[in-house]
N, C-alpha and C positions, 0 to 999 in steps of 0.2 A: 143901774150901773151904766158906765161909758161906753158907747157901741163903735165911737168912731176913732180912726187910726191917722189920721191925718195928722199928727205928729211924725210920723216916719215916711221915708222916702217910699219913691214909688217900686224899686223893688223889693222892699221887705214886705210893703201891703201884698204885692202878688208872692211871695214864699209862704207869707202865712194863710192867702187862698188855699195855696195849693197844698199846705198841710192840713189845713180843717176838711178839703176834698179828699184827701189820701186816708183821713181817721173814719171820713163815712164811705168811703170804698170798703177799706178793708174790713170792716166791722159787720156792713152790709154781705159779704162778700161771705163771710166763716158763716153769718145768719141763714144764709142760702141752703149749706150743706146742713146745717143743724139741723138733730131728731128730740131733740127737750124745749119742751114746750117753752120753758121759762127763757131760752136763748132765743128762740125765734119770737118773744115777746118781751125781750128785750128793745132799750133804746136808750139813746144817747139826749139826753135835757138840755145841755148846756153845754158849751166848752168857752172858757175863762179864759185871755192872755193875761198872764201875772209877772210881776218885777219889774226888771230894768229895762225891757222892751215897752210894758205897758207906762212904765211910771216916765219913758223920757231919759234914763242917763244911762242907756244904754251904749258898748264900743265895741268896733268892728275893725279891727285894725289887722285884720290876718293877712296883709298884703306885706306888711310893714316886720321888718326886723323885729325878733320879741315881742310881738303884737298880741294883744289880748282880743278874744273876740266874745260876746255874751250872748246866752245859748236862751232862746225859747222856753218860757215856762208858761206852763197849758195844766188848768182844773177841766176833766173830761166829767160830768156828773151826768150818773146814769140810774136809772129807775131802781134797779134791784142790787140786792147786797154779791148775789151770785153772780151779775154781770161784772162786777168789780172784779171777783176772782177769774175771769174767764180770761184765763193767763192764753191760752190760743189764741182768742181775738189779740189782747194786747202784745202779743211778742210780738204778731204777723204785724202789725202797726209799727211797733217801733224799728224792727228789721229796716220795714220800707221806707223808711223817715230816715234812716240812719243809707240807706244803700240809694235816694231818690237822686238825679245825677244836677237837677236842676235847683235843689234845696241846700243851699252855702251853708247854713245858718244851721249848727246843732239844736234838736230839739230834746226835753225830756218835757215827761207827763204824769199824771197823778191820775186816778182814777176814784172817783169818792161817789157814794149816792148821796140825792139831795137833802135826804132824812140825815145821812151822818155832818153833813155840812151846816143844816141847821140849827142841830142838836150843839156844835162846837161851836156855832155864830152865837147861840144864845147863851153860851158856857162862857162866852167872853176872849175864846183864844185867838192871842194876836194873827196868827198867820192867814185865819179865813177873814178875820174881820180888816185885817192891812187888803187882802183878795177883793173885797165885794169895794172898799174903799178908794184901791187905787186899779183895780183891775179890770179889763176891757170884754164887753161880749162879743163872742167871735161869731158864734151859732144860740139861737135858743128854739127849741120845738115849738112848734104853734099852739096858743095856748098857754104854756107855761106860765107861772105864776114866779113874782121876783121871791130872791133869799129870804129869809128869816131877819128881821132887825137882831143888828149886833146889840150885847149887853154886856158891856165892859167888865174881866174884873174891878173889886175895889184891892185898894194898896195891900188890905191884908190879905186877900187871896192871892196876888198876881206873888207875892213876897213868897209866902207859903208852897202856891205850885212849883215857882223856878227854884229854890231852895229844895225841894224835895227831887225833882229832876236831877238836880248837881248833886248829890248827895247819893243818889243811885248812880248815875252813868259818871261821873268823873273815876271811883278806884276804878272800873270797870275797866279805863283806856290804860292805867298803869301794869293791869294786873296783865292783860291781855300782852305787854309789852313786856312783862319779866319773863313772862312763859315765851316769848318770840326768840330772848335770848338763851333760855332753857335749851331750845329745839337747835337752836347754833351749837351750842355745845358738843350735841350730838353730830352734829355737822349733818339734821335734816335742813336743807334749806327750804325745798317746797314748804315742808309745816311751815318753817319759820315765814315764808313768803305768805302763807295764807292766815297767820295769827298776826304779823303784819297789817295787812287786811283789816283784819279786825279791831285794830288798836284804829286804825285810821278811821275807819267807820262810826266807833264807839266816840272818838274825840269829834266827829261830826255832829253825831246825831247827840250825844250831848250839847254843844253849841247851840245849837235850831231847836230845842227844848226848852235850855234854859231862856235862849231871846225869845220865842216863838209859839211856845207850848204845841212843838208840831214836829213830825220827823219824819218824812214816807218810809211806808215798807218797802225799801228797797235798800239791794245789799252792792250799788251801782255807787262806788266813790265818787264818780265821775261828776254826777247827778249831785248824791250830797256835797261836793264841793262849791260847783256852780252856786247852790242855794245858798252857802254858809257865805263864798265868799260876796255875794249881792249884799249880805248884810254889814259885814266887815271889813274893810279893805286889804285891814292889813294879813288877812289871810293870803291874799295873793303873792304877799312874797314868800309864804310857805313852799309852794313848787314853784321853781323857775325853768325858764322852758329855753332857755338859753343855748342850748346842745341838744343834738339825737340825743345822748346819753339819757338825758335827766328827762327829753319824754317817755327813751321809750322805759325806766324805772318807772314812772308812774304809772305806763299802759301796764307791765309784768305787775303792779300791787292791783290794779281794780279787775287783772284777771286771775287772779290768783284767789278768789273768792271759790269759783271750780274749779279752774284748771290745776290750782297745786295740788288741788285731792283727787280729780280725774280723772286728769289727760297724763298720757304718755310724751305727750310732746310736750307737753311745759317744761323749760327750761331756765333757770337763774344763777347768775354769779353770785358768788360771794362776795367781789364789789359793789355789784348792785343792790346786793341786799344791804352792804351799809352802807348806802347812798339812802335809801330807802327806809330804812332805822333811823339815822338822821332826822332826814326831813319830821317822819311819824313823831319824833323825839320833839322839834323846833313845832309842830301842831300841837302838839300837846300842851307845850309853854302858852302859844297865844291862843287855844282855847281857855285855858284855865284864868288868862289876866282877863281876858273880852266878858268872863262866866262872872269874875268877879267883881269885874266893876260895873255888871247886871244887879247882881244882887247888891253892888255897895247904892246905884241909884235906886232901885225899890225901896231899900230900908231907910235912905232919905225921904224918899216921896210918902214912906206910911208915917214916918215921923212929922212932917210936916201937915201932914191929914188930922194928926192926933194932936197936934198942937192947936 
């Protein structure tokens, strides 16, 4: 893999220092107090810079009127399957990445061990094998041994998985979307703001399936957006950021994943929720054309194989 960052200026090489230092603080840090063996033998393998940072067409334009800015994507690969869930370490990580006063630049992360990263490299799926291909080492433990060679699918597999992806998760974002309007009915908004949610999610994490055969466990909009829009552009003019208004509608839908069932203090309009119907409404259209003209180039490319 690519070690060196000498495509980007000199302060995004020191942001991303000083996030690969902040992930083995804090990791080291929760390791300290830990009483289970398998946590204090725990460890971090690798950490991966992936996308538009590593690949070079990355924009930073949050200075600028309407400016897009693109957020850090980081594979953290760690030894054990229980380290991946050890949701303590990783909150305390993402907190301080999100609260650090010197890191401009949003971060999200994935957490994978190296057995499941290879198992998917040799499975052929695009997202790890685009990772080892176009993505950059940040950290690797001494010793470490590189990836697993990628083994591509062929036409009839890659046809078959994304066909099967869109075929589950596509009703999924309508259905998700009838019942949001169900809940208006009744005039719950919070449901509705949190089935909301879910329709935006499902229309994500379908997209990054069908292109990608990948979707992280997380229920962070924010996060699958970032990802869906690196591959699509025309995603981005799904949210416009044009107004308070229309940010802060998208902050109320990616926190409405808890807050509309938890908290006392979550609060939503009724215009913002159909501001936010809307939008989920206009993602759902350009998920389904981007899904199918997925699947319309597979079925050319297996046709041409069989020719």
């Amino acid at each position: 893999m690519k070690t060196d960052l000498d495509h980007l200026p000199g302060r995004k090489r020191r942001e991303l220092e000083q996030v690969v230092e902040i992930i083995h603080a804090e990791f080291l840090e929760t390791q300290q107090i830990a009483t289970s063996k398998w946590k204090r033998e725990g460890r971090i393998l690798k950490i991966v810079l992936f996308g538009s940072y590593a690949r070079g067409d990355w924009v930073d334009e949050r200075y600028v009127a309407k400016g897009y800015q693109s957020d850090y994507d980081l594979l953290i690969v760690v030894n054990y399957q229980r380290v991946v869930e050890f949701d303590e370490c990783w909150h305390r990580t993402e907190d301080r990445l999100i609260r650090e006063p010197d890191i401009k630049t949003p971060v999200n992360f994935i957490v994978h061990t190296k057995s499941e990263v290879n198992d998917k490299l040799k499975l052929g799926h695009y997202f790890f094998t685009d990772i080892v291909k176009d993505g950059i080492l940040l950290y690797e433990l001494k010793g470490e041994k590189p990836f697993a060679t990628a083994k591509p699918f062929n036409p009839q597999q890659a046809l078959e998985v994304a066909r099967a992806y869109y075929d589950q998760w596509m009703p999924t974002v309508q259905n998700y979307n009838v019942l949001s309007e169900a809940a208006l009915s009744f005039g719950m908004r919070n449901e509705r703001a949190f089935l909301l949610h879910q329709t935006i999610e499902r229309a994500y994490a379908c997209l990054l399936l069908v292109l990608t055969y990948y979707s992280p466990s997380t229920h962070n909009i924010k996060f699958l957006r970032s990802l869906a829009e690196d591959l699509d552009k025309r995603l981005k003019a799904v949210w416009p950021q044009e107004t308070r208004f229309q940010n802060r509608c998208f902050e109320l839908a990616k926190r409405a994943y808890v807050e509309a069932r938890y908290s006392k203090h979550y609060s939503i309009t009724e215009e913002e929720l159909a501001w936010i119907a809307e939008r989920a409404e206009t993602l759902r259209g350009v998920v389904e054309t981007v899904c199918r003209e997925r699947l319309a180039s597979l079925s050319e490319a297996l046709r041409e194989d069989q020719e």
